[in-house]
Biopython code that builds the backbone (N, CA, C, O; Angstrom):
import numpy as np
from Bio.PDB.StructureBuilder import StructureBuilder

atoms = [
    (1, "UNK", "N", (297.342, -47.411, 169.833)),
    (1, "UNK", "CA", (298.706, -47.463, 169.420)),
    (1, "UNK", "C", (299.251, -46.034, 169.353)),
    (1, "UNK", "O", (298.833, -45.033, 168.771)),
    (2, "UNK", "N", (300.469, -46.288, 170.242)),
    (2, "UNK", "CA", (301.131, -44.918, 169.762)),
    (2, "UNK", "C", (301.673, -43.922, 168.681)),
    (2, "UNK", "O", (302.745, -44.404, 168.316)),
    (3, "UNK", "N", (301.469, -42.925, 168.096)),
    (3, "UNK", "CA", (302.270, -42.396, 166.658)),
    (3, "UNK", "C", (303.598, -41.566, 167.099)),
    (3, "UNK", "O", (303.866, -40.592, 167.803)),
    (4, "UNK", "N", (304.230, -42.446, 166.337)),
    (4, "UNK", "CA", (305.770, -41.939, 166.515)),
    (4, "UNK", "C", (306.108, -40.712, 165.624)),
    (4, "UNK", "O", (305.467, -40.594, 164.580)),
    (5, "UNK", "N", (306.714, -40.120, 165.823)),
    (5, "UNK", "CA", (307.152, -38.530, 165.194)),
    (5, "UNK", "C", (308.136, -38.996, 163.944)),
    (5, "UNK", "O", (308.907, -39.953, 163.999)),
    (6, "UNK", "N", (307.936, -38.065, 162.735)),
    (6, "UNK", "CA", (308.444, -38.556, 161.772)),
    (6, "UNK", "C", (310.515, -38.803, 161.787)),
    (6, "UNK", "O", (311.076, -37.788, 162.200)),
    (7, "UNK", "N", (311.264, -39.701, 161.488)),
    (7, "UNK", "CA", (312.176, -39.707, 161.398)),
    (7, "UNK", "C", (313.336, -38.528, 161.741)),
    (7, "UNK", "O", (313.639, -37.863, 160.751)),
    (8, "UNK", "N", (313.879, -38.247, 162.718)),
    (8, "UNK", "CA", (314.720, -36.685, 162.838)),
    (8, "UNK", "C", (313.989, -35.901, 163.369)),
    (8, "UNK", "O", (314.472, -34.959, 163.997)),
    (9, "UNK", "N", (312.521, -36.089, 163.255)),
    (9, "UNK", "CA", (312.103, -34.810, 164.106)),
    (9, "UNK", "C", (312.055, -34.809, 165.519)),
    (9, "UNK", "O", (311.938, -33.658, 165.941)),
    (10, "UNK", "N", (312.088, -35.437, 166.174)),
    (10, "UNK", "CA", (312.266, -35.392, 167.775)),
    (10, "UNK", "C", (313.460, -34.378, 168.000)),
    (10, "UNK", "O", (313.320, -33.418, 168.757)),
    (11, "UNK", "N", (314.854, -34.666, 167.194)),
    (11, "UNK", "CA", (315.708, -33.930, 167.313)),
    (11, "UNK", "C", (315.751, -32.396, 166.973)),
    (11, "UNK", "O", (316.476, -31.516, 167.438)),
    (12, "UNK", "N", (314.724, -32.336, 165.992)),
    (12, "UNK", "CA", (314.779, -31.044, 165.363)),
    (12, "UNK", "C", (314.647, -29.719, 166.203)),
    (12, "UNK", "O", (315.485, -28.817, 166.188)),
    (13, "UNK", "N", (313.308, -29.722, 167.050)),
    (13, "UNK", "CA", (313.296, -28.373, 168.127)),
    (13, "UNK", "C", (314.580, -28.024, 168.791)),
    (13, "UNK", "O", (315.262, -27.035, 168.522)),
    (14, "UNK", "N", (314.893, -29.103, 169.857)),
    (14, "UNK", "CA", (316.567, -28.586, 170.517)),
    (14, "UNK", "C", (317.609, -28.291, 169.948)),
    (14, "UNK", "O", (318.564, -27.735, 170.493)),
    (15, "UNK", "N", (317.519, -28.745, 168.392)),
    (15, "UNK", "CA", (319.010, -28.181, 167.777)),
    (15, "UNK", "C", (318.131, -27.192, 167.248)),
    (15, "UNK", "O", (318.740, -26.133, 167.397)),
    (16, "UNK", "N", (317.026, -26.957, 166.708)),
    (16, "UNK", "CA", (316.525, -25.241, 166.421)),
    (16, "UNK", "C", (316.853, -24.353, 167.309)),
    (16, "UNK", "O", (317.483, -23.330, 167.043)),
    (17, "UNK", "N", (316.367, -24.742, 168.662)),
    (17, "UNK", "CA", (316.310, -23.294, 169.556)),
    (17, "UNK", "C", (318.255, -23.332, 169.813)),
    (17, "UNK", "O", (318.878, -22.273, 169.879)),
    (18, "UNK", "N", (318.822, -24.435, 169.904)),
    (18, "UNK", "CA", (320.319, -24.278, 170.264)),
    (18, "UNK", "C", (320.720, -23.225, 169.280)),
    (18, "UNK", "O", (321.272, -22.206, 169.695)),
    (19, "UNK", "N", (320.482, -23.397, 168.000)),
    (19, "UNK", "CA", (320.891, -22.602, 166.642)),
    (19, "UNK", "C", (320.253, -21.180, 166.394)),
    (19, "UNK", "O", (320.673, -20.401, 165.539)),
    (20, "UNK", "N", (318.838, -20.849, 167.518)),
    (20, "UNK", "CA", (319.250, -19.315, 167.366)),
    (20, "UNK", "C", (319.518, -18.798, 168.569)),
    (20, "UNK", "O", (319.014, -17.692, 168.766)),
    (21, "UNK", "N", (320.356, -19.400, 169.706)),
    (21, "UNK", "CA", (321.276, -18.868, 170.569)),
    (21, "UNK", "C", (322.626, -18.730, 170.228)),
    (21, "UNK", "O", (323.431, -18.112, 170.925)),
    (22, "UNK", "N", (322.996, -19.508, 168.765)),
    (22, "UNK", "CA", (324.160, -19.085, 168.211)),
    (22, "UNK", "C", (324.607, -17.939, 167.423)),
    (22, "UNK", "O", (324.302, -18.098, 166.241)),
    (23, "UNK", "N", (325.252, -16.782, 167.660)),
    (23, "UNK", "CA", (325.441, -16.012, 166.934)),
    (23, "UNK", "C", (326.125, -16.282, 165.738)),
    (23, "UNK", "O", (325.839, -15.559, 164.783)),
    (24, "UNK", "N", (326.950, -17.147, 165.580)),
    (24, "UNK", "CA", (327.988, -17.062, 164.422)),
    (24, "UNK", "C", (328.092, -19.219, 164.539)),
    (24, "UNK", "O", (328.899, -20.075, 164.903)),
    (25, "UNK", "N", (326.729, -19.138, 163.972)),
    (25, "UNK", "CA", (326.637, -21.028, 163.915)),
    (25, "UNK", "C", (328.235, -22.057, 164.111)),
    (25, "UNK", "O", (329.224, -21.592, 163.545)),
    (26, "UNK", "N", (328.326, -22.771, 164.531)),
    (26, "UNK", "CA", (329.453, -23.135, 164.835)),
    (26, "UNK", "C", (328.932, -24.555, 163.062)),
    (26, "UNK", "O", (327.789, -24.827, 162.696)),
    (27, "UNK", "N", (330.464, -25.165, 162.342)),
    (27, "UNK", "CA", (330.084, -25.844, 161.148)),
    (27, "UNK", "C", (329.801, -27.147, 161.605)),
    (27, "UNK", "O", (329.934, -27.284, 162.821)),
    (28, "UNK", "N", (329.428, -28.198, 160.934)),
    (28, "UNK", "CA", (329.532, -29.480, 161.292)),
    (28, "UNK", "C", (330.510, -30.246, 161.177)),
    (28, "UNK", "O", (331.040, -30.380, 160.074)),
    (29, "UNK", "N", (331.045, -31.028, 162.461)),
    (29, "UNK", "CA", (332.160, -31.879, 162.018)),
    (29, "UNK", "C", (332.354, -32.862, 160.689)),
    (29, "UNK", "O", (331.688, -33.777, 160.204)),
    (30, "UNK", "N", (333.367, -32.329, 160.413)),
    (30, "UNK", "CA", (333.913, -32.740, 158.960)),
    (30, "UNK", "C", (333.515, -32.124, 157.726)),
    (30, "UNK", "O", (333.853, -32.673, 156.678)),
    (31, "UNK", "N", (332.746, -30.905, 157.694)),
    (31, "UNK", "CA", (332.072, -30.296, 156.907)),
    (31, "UNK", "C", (333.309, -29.306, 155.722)),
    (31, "UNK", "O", (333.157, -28.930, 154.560)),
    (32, "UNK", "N", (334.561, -29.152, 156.752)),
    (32, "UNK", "CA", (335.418, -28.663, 155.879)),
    (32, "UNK", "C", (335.150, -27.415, 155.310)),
    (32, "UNK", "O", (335.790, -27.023, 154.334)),
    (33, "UNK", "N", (333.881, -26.472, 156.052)),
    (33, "UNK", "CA", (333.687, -25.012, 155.746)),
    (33, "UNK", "C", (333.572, -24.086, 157.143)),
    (33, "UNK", "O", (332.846, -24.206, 158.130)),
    (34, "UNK", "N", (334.603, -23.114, 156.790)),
    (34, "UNK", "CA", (334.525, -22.283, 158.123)),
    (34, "UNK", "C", (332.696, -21.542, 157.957)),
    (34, "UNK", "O", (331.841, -21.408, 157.081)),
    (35, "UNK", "N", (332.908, -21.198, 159.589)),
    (35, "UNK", "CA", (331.579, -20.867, 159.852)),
    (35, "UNK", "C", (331.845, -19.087, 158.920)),
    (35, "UNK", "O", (331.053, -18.412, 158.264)),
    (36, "UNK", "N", (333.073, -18.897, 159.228)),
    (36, "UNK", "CA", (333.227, -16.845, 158.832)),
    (36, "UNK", "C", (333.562, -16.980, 157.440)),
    (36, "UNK", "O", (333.994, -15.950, 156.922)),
    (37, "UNK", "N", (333.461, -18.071, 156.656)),
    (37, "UNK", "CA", (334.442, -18.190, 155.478)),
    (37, "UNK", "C", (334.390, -17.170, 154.789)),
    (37, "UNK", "O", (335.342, -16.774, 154.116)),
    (38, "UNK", "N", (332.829, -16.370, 154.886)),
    (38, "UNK", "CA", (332.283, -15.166, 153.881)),
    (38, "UNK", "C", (333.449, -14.258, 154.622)),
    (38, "UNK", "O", (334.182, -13.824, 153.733)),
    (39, "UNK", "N", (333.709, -13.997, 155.385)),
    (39, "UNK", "CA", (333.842, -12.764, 156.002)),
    (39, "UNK", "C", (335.230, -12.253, 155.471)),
    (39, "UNK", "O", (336.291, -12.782, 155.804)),
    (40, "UNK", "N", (335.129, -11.118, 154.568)),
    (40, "UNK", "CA", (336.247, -10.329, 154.002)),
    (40, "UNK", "C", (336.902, -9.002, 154.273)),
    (40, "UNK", "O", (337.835, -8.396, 153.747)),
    (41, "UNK", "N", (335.965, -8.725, 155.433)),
    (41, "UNK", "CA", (335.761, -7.143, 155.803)),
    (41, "UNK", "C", (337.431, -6.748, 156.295)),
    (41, "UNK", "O", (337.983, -7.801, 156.615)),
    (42, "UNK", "N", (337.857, -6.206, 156.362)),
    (42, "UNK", "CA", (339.455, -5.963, 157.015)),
    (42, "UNK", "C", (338.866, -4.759, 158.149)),
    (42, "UNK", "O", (339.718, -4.150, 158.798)),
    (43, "UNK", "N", (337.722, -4.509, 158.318)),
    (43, "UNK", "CA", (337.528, -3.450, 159.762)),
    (43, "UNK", "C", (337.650, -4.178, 160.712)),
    (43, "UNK", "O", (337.838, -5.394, 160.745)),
    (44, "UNK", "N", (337.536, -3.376, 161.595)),
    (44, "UNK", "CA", (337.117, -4.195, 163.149)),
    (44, "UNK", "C", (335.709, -4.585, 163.106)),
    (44, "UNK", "O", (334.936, -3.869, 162.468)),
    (45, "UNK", "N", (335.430, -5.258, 163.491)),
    (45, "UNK", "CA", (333.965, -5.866, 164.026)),
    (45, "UNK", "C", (333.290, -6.204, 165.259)),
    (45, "UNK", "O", (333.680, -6.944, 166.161)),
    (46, "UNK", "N", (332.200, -5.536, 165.154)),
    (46, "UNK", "CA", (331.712, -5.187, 165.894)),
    (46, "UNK", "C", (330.203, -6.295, 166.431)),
    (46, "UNK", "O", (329.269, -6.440, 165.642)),
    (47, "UNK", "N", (330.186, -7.006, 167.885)),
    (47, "UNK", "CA", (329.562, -7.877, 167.930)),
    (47, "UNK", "C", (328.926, -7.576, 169.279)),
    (47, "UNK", "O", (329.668, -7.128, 170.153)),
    (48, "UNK", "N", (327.412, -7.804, 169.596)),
    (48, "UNK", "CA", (326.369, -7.794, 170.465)),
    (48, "UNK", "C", (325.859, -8.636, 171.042)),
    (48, "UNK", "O", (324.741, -9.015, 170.695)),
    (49, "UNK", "N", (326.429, -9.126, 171.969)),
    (49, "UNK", "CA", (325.887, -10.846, 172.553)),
    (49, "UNK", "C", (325.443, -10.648, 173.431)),
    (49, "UNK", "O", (325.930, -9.884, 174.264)),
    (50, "UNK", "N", (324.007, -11.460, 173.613)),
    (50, "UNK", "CA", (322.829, -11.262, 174.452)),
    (50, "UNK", "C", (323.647, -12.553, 175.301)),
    (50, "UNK", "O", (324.359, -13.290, 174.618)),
    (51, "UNK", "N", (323.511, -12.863, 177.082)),
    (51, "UNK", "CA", (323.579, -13.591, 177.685)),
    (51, "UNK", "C", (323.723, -15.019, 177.226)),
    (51, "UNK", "O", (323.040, -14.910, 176.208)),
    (52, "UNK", "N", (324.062, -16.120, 177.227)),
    (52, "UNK", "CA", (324.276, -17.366, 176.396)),
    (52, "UNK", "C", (324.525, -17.242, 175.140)),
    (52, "UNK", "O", (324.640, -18.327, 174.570)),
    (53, "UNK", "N", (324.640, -16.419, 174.556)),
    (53, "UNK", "CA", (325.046, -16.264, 172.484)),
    (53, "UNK", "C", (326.573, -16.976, 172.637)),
    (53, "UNK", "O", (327.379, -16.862, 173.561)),
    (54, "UNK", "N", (326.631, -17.457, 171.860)),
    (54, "UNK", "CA", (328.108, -18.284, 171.404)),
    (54, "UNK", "C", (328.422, -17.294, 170.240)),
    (54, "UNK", "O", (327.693, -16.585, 169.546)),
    (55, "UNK", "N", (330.118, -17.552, 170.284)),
    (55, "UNK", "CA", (330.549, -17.080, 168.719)),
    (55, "UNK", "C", (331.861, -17.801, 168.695)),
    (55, "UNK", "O", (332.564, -17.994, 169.686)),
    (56, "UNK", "N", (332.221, -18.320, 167.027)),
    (56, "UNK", "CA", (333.200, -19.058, 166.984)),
    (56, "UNK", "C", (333.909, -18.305, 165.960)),
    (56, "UNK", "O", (333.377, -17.684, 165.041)),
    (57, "UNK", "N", (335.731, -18.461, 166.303)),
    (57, "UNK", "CA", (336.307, -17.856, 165.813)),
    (57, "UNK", "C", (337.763, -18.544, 165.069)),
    (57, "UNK", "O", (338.685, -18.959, 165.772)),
    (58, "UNK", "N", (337.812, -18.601, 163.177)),
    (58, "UNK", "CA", (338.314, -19.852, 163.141)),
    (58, "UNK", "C", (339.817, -18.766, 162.072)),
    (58, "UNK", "O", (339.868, -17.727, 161.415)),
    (59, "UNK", "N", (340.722, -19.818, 162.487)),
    (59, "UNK", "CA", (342.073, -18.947, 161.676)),
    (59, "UNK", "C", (341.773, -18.442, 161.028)),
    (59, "UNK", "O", (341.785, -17.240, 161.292)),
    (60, "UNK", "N", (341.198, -18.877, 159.514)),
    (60, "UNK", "CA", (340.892, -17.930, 158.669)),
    (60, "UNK", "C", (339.984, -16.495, 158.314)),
    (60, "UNK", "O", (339.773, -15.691, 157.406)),
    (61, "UNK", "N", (339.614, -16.814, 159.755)),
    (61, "UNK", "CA", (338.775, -15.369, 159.743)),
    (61, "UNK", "C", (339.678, -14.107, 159.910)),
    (61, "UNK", "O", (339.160, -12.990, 159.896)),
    (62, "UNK", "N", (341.067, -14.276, 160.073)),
    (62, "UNK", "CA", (342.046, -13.109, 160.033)),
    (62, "UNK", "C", (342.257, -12.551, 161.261)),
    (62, "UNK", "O", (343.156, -11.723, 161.404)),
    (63, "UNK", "N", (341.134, -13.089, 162.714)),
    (63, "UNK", "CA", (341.574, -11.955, 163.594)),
    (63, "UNK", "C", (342.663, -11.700, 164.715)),
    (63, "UNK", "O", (342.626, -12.288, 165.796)),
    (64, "UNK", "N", (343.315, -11.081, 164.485)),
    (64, "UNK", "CA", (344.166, -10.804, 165.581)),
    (64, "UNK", "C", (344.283, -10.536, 167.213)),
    (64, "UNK", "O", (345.071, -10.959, 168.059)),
    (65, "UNK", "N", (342.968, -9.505, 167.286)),
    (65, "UNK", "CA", (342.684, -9.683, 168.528)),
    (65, "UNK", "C", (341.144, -9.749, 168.555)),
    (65, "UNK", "O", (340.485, -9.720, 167.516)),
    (66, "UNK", "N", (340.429, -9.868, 170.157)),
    (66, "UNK", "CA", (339.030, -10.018, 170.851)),
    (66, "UNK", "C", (339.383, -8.918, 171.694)),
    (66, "UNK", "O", (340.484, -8.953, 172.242)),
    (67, "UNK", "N", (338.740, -8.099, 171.853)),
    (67, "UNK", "CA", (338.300, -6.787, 172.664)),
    (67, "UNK", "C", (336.982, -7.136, 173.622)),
    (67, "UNK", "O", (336.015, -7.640, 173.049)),
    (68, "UNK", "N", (336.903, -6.902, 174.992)),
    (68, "UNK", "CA", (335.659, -6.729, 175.173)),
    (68, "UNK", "C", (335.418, -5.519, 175.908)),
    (68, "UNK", "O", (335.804, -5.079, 176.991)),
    (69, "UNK", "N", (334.377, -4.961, 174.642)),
    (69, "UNK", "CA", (334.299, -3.569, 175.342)),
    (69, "UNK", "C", (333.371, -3.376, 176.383)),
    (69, "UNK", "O", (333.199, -2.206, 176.727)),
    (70, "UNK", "N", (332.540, -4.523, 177.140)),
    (70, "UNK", "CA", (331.427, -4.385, 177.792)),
    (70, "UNK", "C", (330.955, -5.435, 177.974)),
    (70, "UNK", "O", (330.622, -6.001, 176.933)),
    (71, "UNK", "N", (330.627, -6.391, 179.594)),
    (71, "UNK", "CA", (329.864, -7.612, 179.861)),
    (71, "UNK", "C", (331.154, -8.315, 180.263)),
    (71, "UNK", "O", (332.242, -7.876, 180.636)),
    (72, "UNK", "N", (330.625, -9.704, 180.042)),
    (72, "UNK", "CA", (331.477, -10.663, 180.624)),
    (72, "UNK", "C", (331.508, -12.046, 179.017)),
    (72, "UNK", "O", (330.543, -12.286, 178.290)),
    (73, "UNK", "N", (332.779, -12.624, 178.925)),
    (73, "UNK", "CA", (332.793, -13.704, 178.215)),
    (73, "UNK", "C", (333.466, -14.170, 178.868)),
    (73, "UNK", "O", (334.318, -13.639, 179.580)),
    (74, "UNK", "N", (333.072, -15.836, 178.683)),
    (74, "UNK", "CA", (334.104, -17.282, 178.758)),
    (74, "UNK", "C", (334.419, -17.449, 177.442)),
    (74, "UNK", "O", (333.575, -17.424, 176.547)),
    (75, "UNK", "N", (335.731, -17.637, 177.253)),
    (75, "UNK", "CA", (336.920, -17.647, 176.241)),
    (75, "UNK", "C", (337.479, -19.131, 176.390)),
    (75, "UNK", "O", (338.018, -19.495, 177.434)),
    (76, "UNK", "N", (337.321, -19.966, 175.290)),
    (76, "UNK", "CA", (338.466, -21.514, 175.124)),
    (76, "UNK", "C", (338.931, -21.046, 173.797)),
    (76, "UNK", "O", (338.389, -20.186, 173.103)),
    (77, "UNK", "N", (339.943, -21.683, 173.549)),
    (77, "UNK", "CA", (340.649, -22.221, 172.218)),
    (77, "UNK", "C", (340.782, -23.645, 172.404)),
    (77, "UNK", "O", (340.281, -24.403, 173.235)),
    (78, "UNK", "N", (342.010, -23.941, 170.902)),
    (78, "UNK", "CA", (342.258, -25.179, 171.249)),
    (78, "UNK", "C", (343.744, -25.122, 170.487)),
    (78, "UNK", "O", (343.879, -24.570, 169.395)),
    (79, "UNK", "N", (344.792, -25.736, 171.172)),
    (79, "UNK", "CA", (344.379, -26.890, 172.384)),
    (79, "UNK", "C", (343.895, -26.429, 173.694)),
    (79, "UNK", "O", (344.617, -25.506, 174.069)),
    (80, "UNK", "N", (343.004, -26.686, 174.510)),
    (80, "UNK", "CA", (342.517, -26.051, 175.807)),
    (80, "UNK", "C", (343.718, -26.044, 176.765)),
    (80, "UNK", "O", (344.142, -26.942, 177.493)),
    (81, "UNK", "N", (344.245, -24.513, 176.527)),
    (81, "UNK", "CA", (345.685, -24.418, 177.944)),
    (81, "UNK", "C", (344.955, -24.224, 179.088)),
    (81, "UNK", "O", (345.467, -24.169, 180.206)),
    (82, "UNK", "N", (343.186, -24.064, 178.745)),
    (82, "UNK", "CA", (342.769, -23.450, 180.084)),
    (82, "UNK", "C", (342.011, -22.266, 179.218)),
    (82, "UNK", "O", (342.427, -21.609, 178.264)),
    (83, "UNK", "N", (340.178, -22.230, 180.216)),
    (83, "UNK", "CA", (339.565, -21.214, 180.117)),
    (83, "UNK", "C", (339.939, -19.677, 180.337)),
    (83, "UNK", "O", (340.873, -19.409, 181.092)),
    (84, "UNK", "N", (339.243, -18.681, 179.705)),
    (84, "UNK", "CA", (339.799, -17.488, 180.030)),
    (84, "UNK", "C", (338.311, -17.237, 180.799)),
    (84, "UNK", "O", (337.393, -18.053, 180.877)),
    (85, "UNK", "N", (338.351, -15.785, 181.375)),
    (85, "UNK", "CA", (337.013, -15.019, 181.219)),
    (85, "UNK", "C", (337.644, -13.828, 181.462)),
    (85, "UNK", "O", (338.425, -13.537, 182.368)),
    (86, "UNK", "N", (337.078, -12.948, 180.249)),
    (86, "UNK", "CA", (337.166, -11.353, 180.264)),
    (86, "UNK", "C", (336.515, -10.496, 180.525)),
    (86, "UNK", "O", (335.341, -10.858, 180.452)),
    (87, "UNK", "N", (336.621, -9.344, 180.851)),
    (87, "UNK", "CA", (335.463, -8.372, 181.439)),
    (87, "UNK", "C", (335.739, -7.360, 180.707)),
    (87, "UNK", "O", (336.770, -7.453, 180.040)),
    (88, "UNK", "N", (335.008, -6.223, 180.606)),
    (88, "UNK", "CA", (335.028, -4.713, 179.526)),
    (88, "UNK", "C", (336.454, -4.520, 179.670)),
    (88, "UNK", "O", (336.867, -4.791, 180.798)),
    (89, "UNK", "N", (337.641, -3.980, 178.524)),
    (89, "UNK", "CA", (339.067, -3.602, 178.843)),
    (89, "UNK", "C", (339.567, -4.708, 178.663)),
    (89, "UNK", "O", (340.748, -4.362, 178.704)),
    (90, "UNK", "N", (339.599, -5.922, 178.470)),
    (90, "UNK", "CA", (340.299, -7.065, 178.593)),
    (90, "UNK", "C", (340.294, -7.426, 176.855)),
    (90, "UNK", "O", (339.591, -7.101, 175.899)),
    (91, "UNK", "N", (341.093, -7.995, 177.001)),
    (91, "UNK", "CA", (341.842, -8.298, 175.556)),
    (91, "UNK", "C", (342.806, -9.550, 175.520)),
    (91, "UNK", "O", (343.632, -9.837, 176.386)),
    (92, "UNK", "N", (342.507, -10.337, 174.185)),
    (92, "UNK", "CA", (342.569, -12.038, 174.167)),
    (92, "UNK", "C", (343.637, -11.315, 172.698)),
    (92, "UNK", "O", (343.187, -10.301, 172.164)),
    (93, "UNK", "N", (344.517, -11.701, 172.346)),
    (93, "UNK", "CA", (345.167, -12.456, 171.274)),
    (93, "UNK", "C", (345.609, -13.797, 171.312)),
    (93, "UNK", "O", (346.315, -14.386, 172.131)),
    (94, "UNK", "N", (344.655, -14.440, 169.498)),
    (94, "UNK", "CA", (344.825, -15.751, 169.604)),
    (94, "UNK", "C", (346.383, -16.350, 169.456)),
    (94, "UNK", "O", (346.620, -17.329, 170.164)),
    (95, "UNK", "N", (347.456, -15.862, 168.611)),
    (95, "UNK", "CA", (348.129, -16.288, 168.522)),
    (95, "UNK", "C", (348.471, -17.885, 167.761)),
    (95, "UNK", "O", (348.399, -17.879, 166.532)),
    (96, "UNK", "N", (348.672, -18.628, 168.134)),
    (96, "UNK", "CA", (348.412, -19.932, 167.661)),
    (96, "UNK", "C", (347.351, -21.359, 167.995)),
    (96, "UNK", "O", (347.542, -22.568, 167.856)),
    (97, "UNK", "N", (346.244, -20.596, 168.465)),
    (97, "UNK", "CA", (344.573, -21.256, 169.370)),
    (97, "UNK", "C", (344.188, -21.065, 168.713)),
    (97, "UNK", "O", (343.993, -19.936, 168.262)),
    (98, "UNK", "N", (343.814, -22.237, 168.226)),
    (98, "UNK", "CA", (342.336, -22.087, 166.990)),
    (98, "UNK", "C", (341.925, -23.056, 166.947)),
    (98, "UNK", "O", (342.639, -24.032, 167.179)),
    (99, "UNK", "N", (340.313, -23.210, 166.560)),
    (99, "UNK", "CA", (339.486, -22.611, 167.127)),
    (99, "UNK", "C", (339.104, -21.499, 168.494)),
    (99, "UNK", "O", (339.089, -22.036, 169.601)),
    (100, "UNK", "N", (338.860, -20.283, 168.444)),
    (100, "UNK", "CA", (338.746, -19.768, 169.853)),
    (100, "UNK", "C", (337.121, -19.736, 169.763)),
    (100, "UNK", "O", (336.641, -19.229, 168.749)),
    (101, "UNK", "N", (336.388, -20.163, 170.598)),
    (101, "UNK", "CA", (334.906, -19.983, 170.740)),
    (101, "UNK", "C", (334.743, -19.422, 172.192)),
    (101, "UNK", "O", (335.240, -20.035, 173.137)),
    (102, "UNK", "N", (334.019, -18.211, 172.377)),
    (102, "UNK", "CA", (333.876, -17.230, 173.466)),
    (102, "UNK", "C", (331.744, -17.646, 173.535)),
    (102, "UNK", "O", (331.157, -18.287, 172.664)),
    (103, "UNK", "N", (331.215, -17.163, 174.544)),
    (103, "UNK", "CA", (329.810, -16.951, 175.165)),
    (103, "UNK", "C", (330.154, -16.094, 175.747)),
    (103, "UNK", "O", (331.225, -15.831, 176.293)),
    (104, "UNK", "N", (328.942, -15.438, 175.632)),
    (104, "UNK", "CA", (328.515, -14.038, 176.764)),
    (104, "UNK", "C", (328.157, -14.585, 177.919)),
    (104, "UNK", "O", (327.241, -15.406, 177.870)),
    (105, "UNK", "N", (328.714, -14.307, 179.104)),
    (105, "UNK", "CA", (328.148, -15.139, 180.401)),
    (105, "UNK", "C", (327.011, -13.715, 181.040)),
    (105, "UNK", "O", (326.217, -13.924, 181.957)),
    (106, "UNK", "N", (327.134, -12.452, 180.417)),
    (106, "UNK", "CA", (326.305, -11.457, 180.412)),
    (106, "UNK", "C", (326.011, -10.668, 179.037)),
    (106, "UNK", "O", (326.828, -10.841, 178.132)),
    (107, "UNK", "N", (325.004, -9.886, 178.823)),
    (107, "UNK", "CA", (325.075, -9.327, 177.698)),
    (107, "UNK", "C", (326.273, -8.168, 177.436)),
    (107, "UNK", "O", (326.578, -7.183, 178.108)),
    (108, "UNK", "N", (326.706, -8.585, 176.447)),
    (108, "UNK", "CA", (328.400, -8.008, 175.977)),
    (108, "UNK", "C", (328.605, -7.324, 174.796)),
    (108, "UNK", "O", (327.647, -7.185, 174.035)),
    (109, "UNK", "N", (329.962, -6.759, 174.435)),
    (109, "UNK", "CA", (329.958, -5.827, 173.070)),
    (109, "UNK", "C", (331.378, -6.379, 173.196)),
    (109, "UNK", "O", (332.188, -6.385, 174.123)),
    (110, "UNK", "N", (331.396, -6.809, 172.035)),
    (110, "UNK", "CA", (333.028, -7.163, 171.545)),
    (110, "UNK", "C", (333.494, -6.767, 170.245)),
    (110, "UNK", "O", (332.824, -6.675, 169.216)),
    (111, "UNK", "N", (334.858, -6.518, 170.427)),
    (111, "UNK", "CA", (335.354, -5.908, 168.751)),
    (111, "UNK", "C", (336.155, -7.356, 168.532)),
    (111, "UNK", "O", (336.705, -8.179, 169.265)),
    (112, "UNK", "N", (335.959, -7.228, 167.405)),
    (112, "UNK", "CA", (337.341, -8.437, 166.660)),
    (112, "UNK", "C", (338.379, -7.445, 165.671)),
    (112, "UNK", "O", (338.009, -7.009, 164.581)),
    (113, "UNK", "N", (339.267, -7.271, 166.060)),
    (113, "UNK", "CA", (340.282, -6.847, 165.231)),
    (113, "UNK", "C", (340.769, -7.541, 164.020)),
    (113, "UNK", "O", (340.423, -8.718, 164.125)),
    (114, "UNK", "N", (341.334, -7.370, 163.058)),
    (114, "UNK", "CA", (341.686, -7.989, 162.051)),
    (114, "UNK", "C", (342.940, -7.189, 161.071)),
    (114, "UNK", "O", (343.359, -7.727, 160.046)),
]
sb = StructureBuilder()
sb.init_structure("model")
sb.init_model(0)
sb.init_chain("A")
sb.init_seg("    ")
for serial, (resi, resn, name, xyz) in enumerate(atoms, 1):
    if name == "N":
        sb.init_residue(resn, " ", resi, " ")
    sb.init_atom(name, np.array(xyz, "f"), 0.0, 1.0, " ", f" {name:<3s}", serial, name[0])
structure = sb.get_structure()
């Protein structure tokens, strides 16, 4: 007879390894807590994304603009008017898109303004 894996754990490895390719964990639907909620800093910020790293970016995190100073990102918001992708020099203001969630499609350096 076969032994079945305890309840949830089958699922557990792929959402582990998904969760440390996330830089900035995205929350759970309906959870009603931003992922940046901590984040109070009023500098710019400064972010290092290895190839596939996600980062999510939610109104209340304050930022005004996405800088990329280096690499490549794919850029959505929502409502989706349409993907972006930026390269070093390129610059996203959200404006009224929110959620904006960006990936490194190469390893990248991005500022978030605020």
């Amino acid at each position: 007879m076969k032994t079945l894996p305890a309840p949830g754990s089958s699922l557990r490895r792929p959402l582990d390894s998904m969760a440390a390719r996330v830089a900035h964990p995205l929350p759970a639907f309906g959870s009603g807590i931003s992922a940046a909620a901590n984040v109070t800093n009023a500098r710019p910020m400064s972010l290092q994304l290895a190839r596939g790293e996600v980062y999510r970016v939610d109104r209340s995190d304050g930022v005004r603009e996405i800088q990329v100073l280096d690499g490549v990102l794919w850029l959505t918001a929502t409502p989706a008017d349409g993907d972006l992708l930026l390269r070093a020099a390129d610059r996203f203001s959200p404006a009224a898109s929110w959620p904006i969630v960006f990936e490194a499609l190469k390893d990248a350096s991005v500022r978030l303004l605020r």
